[in-house]
N, C-alpha and C positions, 0 to 999 in steps of 0.2 A: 504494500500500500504506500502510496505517496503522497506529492500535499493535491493532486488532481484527482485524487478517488476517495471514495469513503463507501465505507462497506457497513450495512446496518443488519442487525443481529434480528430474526421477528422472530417471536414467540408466539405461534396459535394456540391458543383454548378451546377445549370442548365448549361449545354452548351452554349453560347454564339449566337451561332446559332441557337437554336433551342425555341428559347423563351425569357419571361422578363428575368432579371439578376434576381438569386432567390435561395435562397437554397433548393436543393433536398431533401438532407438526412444528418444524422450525423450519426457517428460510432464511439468506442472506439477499437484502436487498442492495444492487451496486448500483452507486453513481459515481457519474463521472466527468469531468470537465474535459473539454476538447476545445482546442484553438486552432485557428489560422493563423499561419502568417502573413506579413505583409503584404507582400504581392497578392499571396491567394485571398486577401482579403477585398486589395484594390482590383484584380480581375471578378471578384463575384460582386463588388459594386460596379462596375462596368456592365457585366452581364444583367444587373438586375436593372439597370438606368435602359439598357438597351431594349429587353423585355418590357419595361414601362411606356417606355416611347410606343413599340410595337402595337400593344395591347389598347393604350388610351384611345385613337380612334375607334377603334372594337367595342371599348365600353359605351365609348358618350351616342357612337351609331345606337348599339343598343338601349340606351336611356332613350335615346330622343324617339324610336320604337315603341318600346314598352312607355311613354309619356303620350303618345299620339292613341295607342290604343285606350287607354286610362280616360284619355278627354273625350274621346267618343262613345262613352259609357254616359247614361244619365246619370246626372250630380246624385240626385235623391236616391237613388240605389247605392253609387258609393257610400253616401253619409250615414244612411240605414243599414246597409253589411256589417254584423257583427263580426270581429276576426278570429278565425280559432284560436285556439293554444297553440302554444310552439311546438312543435314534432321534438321529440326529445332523439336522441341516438341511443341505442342498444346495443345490448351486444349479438355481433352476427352483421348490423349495417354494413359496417366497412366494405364487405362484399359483393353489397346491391346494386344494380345499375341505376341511374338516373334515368330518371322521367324523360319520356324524347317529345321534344320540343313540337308544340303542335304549329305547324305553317300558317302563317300570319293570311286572312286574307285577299285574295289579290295578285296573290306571287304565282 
């Protein structure tokens, strides 16, 4: 170990409910710090400056999109839409495909 890791001791218990008091299981949780250096730090700000640029027309087309459809909805249905909850992540998502984007009418 060095001053860039740290290694943490876990202790599980039996549930309280479910049995004697008793340890389960043990686990070492590691962290660990990791760096760049300089260079690889000024080429991955490059890269991401490069990728920003890229990308910003892509967004503001899509806002101004998704803005244009929004305004041709009637007001009083936005204002009266209640919005659901926010979809929480589980475990398993990471796996799932995304929603395929329904074609804008017109196209």
């Amino acid at each position: 170990m060095n001053a860039f890791e740290q290694n943490d001791v876990v202790v599980y218990l039996v549930p309280e409910d479910r049995g004697d008091h008793d340890v389960s299981s043990v686990s070492v949780q590691q962290h660990r710090l990791l760096s760049l250096g300089v260079d690889e730090a000024s080429k991955l700000k490059a890269l991401a400056s490069e990728l920003r640029g890229r990308l910003r027309p892509v967004i503001e087309s899509e806002k101004a999109r998704v803005l244009a459809v929004a305004r041709a909805r009637p007001m009083d249905a936005l204002y009266s839409q209640v919005d659901p909850p926010p979809g929480l992540a589980r475990r398993g998502d990471e796996g799932k495909a995304r929603r395929a984007r329904r074609p804008a009418q017109g196209r």
